[in-house]
C-alpha positions in Angstrom: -44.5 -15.1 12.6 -42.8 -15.6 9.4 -42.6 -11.6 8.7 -40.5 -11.8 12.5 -38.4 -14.7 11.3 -37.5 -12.7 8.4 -37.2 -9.8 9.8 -34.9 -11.1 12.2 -33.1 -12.8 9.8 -32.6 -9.5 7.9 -31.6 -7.9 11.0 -28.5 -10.7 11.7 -27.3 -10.2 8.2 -27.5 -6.9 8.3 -25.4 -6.4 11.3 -22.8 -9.0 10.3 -22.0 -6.7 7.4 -21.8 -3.5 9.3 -19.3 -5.6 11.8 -17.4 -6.3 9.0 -18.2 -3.0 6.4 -14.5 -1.4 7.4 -12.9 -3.5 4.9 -9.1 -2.9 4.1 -8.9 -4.2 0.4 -5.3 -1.8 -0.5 -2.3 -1.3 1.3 -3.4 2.3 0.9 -6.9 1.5 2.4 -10.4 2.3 0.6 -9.5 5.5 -0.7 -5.9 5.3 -0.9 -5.1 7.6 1.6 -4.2 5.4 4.5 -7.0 6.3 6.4 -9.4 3.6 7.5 -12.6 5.9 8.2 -14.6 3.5 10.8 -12.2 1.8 12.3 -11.0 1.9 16.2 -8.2 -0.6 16.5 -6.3 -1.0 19.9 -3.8 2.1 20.7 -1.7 0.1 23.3 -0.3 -3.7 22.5 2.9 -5.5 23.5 4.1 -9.3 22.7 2.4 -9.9 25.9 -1.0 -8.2 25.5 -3.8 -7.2 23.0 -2.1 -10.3 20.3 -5.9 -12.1 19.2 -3.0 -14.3 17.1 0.2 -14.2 15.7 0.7 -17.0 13.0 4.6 -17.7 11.3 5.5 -16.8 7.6 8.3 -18.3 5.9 10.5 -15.3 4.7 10.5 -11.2 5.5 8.7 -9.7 3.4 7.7 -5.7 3.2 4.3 -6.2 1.7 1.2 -5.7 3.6 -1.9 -7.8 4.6 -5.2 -6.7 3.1 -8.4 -7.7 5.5 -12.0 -8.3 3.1 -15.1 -9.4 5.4 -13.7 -12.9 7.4 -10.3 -13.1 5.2 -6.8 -11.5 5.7 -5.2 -12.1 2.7 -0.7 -12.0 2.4 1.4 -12.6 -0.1 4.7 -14.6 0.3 8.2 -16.0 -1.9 8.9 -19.5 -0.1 11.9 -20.9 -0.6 11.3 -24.3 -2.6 13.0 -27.1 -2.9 15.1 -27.3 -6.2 17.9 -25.0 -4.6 21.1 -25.5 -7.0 24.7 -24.7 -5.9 25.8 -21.3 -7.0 22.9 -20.0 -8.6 20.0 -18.3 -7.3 17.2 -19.7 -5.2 14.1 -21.2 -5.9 10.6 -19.7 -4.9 7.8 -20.5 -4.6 5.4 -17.7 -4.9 2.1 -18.0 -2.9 -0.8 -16.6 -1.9 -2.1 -17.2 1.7 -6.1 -16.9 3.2 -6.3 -16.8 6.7 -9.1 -16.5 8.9 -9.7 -13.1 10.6 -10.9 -14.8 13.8 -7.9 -17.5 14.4 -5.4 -17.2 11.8 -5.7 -20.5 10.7 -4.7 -21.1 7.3 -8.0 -21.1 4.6 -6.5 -21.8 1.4 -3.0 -21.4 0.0 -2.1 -21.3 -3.8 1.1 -21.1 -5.5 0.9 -19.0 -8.3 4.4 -19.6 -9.8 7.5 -21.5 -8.8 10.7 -19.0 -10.3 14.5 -18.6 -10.1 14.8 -14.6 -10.1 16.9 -13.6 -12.7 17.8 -10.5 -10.3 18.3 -9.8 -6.7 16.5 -8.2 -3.8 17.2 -5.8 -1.3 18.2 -7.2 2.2 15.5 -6.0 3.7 12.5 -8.1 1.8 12.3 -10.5 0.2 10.7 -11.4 -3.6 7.0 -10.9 -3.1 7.5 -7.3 -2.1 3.9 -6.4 -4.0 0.5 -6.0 -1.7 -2.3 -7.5 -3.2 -5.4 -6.1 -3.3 -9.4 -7.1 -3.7 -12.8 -5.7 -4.5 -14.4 -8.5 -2.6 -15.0 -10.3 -5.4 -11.8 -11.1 -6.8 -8.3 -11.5 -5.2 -4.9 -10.0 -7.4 -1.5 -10.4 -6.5 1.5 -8.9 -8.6 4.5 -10.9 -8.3 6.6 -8.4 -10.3 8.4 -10.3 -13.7 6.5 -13.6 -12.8 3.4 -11.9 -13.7 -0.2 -10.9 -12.3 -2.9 -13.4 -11.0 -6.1 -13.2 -10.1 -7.9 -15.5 -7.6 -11.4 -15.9 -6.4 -12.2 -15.5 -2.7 -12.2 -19.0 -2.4 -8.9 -19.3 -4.0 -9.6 -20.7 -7.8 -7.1 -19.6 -10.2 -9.3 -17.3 -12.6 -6.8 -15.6 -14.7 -3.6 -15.1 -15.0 -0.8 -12.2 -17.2 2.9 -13.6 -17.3 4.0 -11.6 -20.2 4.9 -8.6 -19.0 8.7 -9.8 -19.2 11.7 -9.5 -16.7 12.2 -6.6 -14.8 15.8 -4.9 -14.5 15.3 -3.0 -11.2 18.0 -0.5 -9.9 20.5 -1.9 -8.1 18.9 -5.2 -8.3 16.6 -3.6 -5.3 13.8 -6.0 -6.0 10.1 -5.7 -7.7 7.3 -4.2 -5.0 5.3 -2.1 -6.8 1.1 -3.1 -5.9 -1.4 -3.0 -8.5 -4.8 -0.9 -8.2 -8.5 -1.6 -8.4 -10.8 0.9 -9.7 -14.0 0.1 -11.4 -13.7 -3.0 -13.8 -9.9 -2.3 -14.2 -6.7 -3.3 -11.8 -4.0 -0.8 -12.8 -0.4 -2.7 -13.1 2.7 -0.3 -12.5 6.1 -1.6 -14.6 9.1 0.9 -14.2 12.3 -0.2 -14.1 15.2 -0.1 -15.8 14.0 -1.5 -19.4 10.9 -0.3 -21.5 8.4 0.7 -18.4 5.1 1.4 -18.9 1.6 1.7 -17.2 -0.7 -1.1 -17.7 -5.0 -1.2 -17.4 -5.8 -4.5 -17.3 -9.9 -5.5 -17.8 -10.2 -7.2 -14.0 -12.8 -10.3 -15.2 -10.3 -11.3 -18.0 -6.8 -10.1 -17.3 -7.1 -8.7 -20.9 -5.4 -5.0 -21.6 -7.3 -2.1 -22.0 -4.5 -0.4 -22.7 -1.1 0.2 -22.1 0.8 3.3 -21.8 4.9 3.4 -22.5 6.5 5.6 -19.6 9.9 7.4 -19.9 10.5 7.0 -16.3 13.5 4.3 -14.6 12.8 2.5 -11.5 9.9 3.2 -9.1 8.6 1.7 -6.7 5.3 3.9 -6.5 1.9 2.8 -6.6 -1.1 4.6 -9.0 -3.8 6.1 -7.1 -7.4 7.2 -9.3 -9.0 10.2 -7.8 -12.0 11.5 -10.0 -12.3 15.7 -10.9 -15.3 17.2 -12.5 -16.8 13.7 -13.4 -13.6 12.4 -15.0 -11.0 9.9 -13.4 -7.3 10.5 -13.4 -4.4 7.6 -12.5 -2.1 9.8 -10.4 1.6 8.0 -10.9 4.8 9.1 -9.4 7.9 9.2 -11.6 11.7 10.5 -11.6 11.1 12.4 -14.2 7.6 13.8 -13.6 4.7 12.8 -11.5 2.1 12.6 -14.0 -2.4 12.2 -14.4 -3.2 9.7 -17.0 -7.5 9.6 -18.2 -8.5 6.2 -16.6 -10.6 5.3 -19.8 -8.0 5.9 -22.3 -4.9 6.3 -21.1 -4.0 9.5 -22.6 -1.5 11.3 -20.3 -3.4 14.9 -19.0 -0.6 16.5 -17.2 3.2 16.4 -15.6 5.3 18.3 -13.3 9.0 17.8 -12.8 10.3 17.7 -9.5 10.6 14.4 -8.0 13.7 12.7 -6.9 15.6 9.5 -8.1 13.8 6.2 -7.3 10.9 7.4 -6.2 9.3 5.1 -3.7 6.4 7.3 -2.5 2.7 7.2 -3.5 0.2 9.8 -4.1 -2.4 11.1 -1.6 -5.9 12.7 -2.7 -8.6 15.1 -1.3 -11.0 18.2 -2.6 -9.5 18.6 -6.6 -5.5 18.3 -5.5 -3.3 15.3 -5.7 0.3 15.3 -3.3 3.0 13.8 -5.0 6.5 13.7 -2.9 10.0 11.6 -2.9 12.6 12.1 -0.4 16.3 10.5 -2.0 18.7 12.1 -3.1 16.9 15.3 -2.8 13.3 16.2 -1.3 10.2 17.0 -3.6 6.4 17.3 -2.3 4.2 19.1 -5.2 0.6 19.8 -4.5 -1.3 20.0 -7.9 -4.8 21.2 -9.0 -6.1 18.0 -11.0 -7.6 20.4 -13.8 -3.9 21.4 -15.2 -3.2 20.2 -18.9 0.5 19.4 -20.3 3.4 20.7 -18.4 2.5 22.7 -15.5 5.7 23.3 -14.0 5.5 26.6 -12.9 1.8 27.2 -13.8 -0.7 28.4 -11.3 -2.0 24.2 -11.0 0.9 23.5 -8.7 -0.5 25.5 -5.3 2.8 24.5 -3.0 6.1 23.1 -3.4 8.2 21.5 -0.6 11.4 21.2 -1.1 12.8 19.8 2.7 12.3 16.9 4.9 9.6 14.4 2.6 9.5 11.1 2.5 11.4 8.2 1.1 10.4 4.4 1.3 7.0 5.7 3.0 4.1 7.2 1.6 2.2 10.2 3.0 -0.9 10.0 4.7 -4.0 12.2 4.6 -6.4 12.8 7.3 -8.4 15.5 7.8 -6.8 17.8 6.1 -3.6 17.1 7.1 -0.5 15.5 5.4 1.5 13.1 7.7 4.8 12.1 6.4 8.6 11.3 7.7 11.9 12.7 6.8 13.4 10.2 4.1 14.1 6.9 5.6 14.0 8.2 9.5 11.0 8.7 12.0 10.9 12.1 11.8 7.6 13.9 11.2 6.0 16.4 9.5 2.4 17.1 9.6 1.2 20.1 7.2 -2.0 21.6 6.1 -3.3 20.3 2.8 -4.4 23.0 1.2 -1.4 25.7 2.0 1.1 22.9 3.3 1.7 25.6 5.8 3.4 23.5 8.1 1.5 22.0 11.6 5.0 21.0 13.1 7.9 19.9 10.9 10.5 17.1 11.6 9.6 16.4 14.6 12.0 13.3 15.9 9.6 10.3 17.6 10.8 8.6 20.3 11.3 4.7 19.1 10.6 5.3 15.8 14.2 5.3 14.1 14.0 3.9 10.8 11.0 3.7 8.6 9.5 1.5 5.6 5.8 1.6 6.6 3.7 4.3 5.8 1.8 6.1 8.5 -1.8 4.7 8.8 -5.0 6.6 10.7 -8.1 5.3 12.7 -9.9 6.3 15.7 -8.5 9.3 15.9 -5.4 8.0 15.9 -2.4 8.1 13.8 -0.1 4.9 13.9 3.6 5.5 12.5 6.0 1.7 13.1 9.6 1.8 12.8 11.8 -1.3 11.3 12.9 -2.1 14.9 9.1 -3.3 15.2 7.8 -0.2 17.9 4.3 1.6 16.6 3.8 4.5 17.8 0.6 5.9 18.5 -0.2 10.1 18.1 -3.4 11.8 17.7 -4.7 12.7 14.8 -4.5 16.7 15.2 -2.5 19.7 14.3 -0.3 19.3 17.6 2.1 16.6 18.5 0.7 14.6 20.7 2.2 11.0 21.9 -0.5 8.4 23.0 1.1 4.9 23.2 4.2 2.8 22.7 4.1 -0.1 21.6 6.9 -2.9 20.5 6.3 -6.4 18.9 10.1 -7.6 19.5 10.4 -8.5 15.4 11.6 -6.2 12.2 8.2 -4.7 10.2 8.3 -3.4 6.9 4.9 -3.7 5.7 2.1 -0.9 6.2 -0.7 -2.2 9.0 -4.2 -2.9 8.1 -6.6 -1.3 10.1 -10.5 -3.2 10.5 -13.2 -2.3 12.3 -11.7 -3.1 15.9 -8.5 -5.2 14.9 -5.2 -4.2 13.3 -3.1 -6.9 11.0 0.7 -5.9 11.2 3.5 -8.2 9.3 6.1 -8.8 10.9 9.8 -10.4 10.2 9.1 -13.3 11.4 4.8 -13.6 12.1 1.6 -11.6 11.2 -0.2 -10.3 14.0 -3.8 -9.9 14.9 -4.1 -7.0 17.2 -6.9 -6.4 19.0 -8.3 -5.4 22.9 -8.2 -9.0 25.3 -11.6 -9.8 26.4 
């Protein structure tokens, strides 16, 4: 009997992880390709059906929710209270727990209350940075007010405030998220001052190193993807996208190409990383991760396209196929990975008229969401296919987060728990 009890036992935990093993722990998903492999989230929603919860937030923001085992972890800049005539607001900037099942608030912690020295765009707000977790650990980048780590029951671990004050272009506001890989979180810092890449040891907050960039504003976020046993940090640039050697920092290779204020983050799969920015021009490179120094023109970049890539958004990869829109609009393009022969190519999507998010894929599906608040859902193949509609009635500028059977989308005004009514 007690070999059946813990047997049993076993058995319960066993399939409490599995319910939960679909984590979403990156706004780019596990493998930073915005694909979340297991998951089957509803295809059809509206204000009226298929919400599990919606719960208020106190500002728009465009950073995404990131979903680890019972948590959904957010980000937020709330206005505070010492607001002073003629100068800039106060924040308070915060990170928020809520539970997966009801939304109800599990902890809250206020990293930093700041008066930004700068601006932000009208479209988001000040904590335009998605955090990100291993499970163990919880990190939020708050830009010039620095880089804290929390445990998952929300204790104040460590903390990096000396980074200094970011001069972003145009005053367009600090968003780009950091990156966990191994026992490192990867900070981004380009902007209109001294930028540089930072690795940052993820128990201490201590730097590993710390890389000076020649690059002006981005927005971009690193992504690691490993070739013949050794791990690159893939970073998109106006000058160059460039490979860095995760251990040491020590850039590998560049490529010219990209446009100004690049936005756009990498994608990944089979030795070759896709690099694209669509402002002010239009650049998607496809490069072989074995090239060395400059490979412009070198046999390591296998396609170049030069019409119709993305801006704010990021590509996605699924299958073998790139997804991405046409600058800031909702047309799509959907090419071949390998050739980037094309599937279709800017192909306009009813609803979707304006976008920020970045295409996600589950289920077979591929879910694209428009600033008006619409997602619309496609199927994940070479042809154009339409599945579902579906509108919230609220601005979104944050990427979803797909989970086993549930998808978290922030809204203007509420994050939403989408998932099938019982």
């Amino acid at each position: 009997m007690r070999i059946s009890a813990a047997y049993f036992a076993f058995l319960l935990v066993m399939n409490s992880q599995q319910a939960r093993a679909d984590n979403w722990g990156h706004w780019r998903g596990p493998d930073g390709n915005g694909v979340a492999v297991d998951a089957s989230p509803p295809i059809e929603w509206s204000s009226t059906g298929n919400i599990k919860w919606q719960v208020e937030l106190p500002l728009r923001e465009n950073s995404s929710p990131i979903v680890w085992d019972d948590q959904v972890i957010i980000t937020v800049a709330d206005p505070a209270d010492d607001q002073r005539a003629g100068e800039p607001p106060m924040f308070a900037f915060k990170v928020l727990s809520l539970d997966r099942d009801t939304g109800d608030l599990r902890w809250e912690q206020t990293a930093t209350i700041a008066r930004p020295h700068q601006g932000t765009h009208e479209t988001t707000g000040y904590a335009g940075a998605s955090p990100c977790t291993d499970g163990q650990q919880i990190y939020a980048h708050f830009g010039s007010r620095g880089l804290f780590c929390y445990s998952m029951d929300g204790e104040l671990k460590w903390k990096r405030d000396d980074f200094g004050q970011m001069e972003t272009l145009n005053s367009f506001g600090e968003g780009s998220s950091p990156t966990l890989e191994g026992d490192m979180v990867l900070v981004p810092f380009d902007h209109q001052g001294p930028s540089a890449l930072y690795a940052l040891d993820k128990s201490t907050g201590e730097t590993i190193w710390k890389v000076d960039r020649d690059e002006p504003t981005g927005w971009a976020t690193p992504l690691v993807v490993e070739h013949s046993g050794r791990k690159q940090v893939v970073m998109n640039g106006q000058n160059f996208a460039r490979s860095y050697d995760l251990e040491t920092g020590e850039e590998l290779w560049r490529c010219s190409g990209q446009t100004v204020r690049p936005v756009s983050s990498p994608v990944a799969t089979n030795g070759m990383v896709f690099v694209g920015s669509g402002f002010q021009g239009a650049f998607m490179g496809a490069f072989h991760l074995d090239g060395r120094g400059d490979i412009a023109g070198t046999d390591k970049v296998a396609w170049v396209i030069d019409r119709d890539v993305c801006d704010i958004s990021s590509p996605m990869l699924s299958a073998g196929r790139i997804y991405f829109h046409k600058g800031k609009s909702g047309m799509l393009s959907c090419v071949d990975a390998k050739t980037g022969a094309p599937h279709y190519t800017a192909q306009r999507i009813p609803g979707v008229e304006k976008t920020y998010a970045s295409p996600i894929a589950a289920g077979g599906h591929v879910y694209l969401t428009s600033v008006t608040g619409t997602t619309v859902v496609i199927k994940d193949d070479d042809e154009l296919t339409i599945v579902a509609t579906n509108e919230l009635g609220e601005a979104i500028g944050g990427t979803p987060a797909p989970a086993d059977n549930q998808l978290f989308i922030r809204g203007e005004r509420h994050l939403f728990c989408i998932a099938e009514s019982p």
